[in-house]
C-alpha positions as CSV (number, residue, x, y, z in Angstrom):
1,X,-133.2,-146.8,-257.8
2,X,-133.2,-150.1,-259.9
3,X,-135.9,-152.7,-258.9
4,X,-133.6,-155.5,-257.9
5,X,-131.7,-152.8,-255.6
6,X,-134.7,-152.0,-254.0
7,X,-135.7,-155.5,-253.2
8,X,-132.1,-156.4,-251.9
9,X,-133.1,-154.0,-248.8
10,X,-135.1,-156.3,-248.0
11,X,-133.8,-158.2,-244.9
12,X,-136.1,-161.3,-246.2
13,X,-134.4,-161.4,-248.9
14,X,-131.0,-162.2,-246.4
15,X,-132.5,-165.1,-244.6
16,X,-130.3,-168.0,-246.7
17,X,-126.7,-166.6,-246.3
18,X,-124.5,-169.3,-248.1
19,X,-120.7,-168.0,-248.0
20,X,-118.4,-169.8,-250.3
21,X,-116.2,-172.6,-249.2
22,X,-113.3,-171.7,-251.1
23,X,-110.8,-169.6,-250.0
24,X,-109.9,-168.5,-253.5
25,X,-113.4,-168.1,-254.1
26,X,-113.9,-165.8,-251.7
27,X,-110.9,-163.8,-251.9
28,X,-111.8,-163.2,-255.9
29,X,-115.1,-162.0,-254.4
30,X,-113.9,-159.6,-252.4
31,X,-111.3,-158.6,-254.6
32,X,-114.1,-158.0,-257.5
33,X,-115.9,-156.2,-254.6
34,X,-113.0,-153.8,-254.1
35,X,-112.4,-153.0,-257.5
36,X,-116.2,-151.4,-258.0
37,X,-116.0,-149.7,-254.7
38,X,-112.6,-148.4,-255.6
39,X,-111.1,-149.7,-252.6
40,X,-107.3,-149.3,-252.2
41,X,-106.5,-152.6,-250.9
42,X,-107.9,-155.4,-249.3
43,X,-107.3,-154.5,-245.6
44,X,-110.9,-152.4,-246.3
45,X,-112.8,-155.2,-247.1
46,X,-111.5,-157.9,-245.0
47,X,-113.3,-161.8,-244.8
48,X,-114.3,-160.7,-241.5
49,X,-115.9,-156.9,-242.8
50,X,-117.4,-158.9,-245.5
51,X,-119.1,-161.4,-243.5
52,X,-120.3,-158.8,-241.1
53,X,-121.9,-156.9,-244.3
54,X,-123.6,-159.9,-245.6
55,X,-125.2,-160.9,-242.1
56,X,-126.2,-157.3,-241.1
57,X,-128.8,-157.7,-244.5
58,X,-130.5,-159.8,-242.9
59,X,-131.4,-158.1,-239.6
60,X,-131.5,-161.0,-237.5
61,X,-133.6,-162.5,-240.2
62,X,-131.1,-165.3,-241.2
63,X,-132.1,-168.8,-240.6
64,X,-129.4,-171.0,-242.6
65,X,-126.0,-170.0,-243.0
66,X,-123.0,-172.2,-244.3
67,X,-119.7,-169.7,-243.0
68,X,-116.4,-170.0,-245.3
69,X,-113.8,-172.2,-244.1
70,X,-111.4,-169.2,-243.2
71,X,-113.4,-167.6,-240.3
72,X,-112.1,-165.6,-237.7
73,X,-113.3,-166.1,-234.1
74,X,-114.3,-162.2,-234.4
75,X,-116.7,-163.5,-237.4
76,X,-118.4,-166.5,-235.6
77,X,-119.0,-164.4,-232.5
78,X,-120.9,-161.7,-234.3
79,X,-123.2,-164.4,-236.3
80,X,-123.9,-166.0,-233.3
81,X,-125.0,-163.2,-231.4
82,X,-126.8,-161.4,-234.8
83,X,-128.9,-164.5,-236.0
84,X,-131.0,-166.0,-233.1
85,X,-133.3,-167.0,-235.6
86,X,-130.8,-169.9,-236.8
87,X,-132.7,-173.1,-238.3
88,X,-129.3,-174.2,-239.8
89,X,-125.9,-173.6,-239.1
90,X,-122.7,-175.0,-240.8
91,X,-119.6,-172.9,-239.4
92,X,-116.9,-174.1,-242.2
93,X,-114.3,-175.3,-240.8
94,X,-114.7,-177.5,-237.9
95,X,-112.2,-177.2,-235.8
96,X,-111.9,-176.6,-232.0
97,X,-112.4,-172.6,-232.6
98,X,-115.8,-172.9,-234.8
99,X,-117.1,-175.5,-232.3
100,X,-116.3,-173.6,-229.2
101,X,-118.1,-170.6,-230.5
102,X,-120.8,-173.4,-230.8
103,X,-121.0,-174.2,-227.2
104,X,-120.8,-170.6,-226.2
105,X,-123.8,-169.6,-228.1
106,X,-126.0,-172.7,-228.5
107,X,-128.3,-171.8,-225.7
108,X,-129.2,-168.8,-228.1
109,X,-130.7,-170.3,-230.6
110,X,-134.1,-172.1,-229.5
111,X,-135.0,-172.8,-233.0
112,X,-131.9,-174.3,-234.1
113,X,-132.9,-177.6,-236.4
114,X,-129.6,-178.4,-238.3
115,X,-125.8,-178.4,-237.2
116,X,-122.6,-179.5,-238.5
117,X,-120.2,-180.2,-235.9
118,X,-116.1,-181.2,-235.7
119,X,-114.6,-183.3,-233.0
120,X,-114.4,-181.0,-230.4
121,X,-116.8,-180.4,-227.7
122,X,-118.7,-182.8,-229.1
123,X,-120.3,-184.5,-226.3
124,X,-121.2,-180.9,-224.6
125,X,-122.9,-179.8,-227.6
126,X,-125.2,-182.4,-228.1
127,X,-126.1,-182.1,-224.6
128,X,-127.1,-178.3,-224.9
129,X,-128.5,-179.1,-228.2
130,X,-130.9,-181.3,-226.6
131,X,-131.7,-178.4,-223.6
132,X,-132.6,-175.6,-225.9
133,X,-133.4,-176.9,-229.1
134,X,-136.5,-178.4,-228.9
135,X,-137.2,-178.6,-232.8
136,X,-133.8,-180.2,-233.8
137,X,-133.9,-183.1,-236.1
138,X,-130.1,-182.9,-238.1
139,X,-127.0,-183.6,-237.4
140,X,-124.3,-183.9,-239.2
141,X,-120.8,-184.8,-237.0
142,X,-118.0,-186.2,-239.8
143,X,-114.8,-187.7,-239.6
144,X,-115.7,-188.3,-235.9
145,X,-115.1,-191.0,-233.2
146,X,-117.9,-192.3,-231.5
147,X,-117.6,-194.4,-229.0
148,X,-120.0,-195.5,-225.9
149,X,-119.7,-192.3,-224.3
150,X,-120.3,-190.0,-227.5
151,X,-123.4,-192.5,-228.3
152,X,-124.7,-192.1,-224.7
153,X,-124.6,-188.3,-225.4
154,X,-126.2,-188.1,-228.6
155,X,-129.1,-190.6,-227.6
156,X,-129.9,-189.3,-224.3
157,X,-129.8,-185.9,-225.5
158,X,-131.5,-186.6,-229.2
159,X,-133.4,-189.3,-229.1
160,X,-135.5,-187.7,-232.1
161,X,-133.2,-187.3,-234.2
162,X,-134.5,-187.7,-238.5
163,X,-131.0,-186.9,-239.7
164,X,-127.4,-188.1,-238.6
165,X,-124.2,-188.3,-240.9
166,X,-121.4,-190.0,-239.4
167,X,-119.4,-190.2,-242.9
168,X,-116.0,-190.8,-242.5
169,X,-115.9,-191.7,-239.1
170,X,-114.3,-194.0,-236.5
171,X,-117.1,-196.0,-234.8
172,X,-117.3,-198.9,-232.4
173,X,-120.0,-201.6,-233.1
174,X,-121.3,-200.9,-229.5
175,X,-121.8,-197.3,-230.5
176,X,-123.6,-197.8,-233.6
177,X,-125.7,-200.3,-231.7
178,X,-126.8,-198.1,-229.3
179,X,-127.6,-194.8,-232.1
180,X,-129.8,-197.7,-233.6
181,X,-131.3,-198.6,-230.6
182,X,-131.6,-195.2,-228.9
183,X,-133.2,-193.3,-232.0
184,X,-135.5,-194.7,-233.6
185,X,-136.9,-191.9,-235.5
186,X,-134.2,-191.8,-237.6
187,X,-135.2,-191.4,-241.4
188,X,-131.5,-190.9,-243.0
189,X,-128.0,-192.6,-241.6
190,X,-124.7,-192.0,-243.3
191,X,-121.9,-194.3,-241.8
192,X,-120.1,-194.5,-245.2
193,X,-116.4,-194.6,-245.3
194,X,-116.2,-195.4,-241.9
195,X,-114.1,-197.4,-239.8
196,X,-114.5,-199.6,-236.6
197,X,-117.4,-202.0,-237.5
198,X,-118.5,-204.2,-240.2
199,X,-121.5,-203.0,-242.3
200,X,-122.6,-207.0,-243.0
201,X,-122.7,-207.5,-239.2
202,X,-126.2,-209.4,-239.1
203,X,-127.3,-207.3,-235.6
204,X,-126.6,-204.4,-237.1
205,X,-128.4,-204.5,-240.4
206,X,-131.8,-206.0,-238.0
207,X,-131.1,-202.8,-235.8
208,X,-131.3,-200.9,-238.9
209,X,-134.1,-201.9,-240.7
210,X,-136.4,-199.6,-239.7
211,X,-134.7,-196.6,-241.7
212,X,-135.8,-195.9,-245.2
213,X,-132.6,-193.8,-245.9
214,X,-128.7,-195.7,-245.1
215,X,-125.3,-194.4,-246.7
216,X,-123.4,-197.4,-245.5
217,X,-119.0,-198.7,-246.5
218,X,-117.6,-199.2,-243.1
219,X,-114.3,-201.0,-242.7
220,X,-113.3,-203.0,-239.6
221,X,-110.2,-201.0,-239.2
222,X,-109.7,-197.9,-237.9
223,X,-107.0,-196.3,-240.3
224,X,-108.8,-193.4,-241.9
225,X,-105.4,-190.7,-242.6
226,X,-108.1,-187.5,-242.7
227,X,-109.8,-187.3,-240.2
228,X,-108.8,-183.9,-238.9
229,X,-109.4,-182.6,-242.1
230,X,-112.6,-180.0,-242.8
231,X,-115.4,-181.6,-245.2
232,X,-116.1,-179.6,-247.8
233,X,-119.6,-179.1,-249.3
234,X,-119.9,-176.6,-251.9
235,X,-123.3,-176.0,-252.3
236,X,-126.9,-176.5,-251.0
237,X,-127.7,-179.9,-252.2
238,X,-126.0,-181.1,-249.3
239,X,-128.3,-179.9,-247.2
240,X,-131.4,-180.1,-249.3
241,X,-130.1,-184.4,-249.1
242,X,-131.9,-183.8,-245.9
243,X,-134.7,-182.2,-246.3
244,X,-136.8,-179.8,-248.0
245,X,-135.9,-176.0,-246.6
246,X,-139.0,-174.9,-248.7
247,X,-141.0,-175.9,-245.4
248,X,-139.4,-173.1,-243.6
């Protein structure tokens, strides 16, 4: 038995599960994947199977998975229930599916500290997130529209956040107001290529002050044309923007 065989046993070795985003990534992956175990077709290996195989490495070990953006409800169910060790979660495509799976299965995992969310559900979520996970300190919730009542949420429920990106996003000045006002821990803010507010608005940038970190390129105008569209971050560094996962 090689070396490197041996060690890939090892469910520690499983705990940073980071599927491609591509579709045609992942499809040459398992395609390359049927061709050494002499598979007939693909309908033995499907994205499902393969995502299955990956998590089950880890034996509830995994702490930070990024899920392709071509998921099956099937898929998310079975990470959510075989990783309650989950620091980080990024479920691919985020649409009302991924984020209902969310809602469903956030109470399970107490030591959830990242999340990237879609539209959906929103409000709910942050709630729960703020019930069960006491260490949470990321969130990332693009091409979203905040308004009083999402802000409400996400400061009543969050009030320690670090970490919020809000790229891309519709938001009123009275929400942004009240993110500024209501957490004041935050460390990093990304309201670029947003809409609703003006970025030179002189409260705003006083409210703001206090964060090192600001990603900022709002327009007054709400006319973004994708907002229902998935985000698409490729690899780690997107993360890592955050902060260090060498401290888990």
């Amino acid at each position: 038995m090689f070396p490197w065989y041996k060690a890939s046993l090892n469910p520690m070795c499983w705990q940073h599960l980071i599927f491609p985003t591509s579709y045609f990534k992942l499809h040459q992956i398992l395609n390359e994947m049927l061709e050494r175990l002499e598979m007939k077709n693909q309908e033995d290996l499907s994205f499902t199977a393969f995502v299955k195989f990956i998590v089950n490495r880890s034996c509830g070990n995994a702490t930070i998975i990024k899920l392709p953006n071509c998921c099956t409800e099937e898929a998310l169910e079975y990470v959510a229930k075989q990783c309650p060790r989950l620091k980080a979660f990024d479920g691919g495509s985020y649409d009302e599916l991924t984020n209902s799976v969310i809602q469903k299965f956030i109470c399970k995992w107490k030591n959830l500290e990242m999340l990237t969310l879609g539209k959906y559900h929103l409000k709910e979520i942050v709630t729960q997130i703020g019930l069960q996970c006491n260490n949470f300190i990321s969130l990332s919730a693009p091409f979203n529209y905040f308004g009083k009542d999402e802000a409400f949420a996400l400061v009543s429920s969050l009030p320690k956040l670090k970490y919020l990106d809000l790229h891309g996003g519709t938001l009123d000045k009275e929400a942004v107001v009240m993110i500024l006002q209501g957490c004041k821990q935050l460390v990093h803010l990304d309201v670029s290529s947003s809409f609703g507010f003006n970025e030179d608005d002189f409260e705003i940038l006083e409210l703001a002050s206090y964060i090192p970190s600001i990603c900022q390129g709002s327009y007054v105008k709400p006319d973004w044309p994708y907002a229902d569209y998935a985000v698409d971050h490729d690899d780690l560094d997107y993360y890592t923007d955050y902060y260090d996962y060498n401290l888990w």
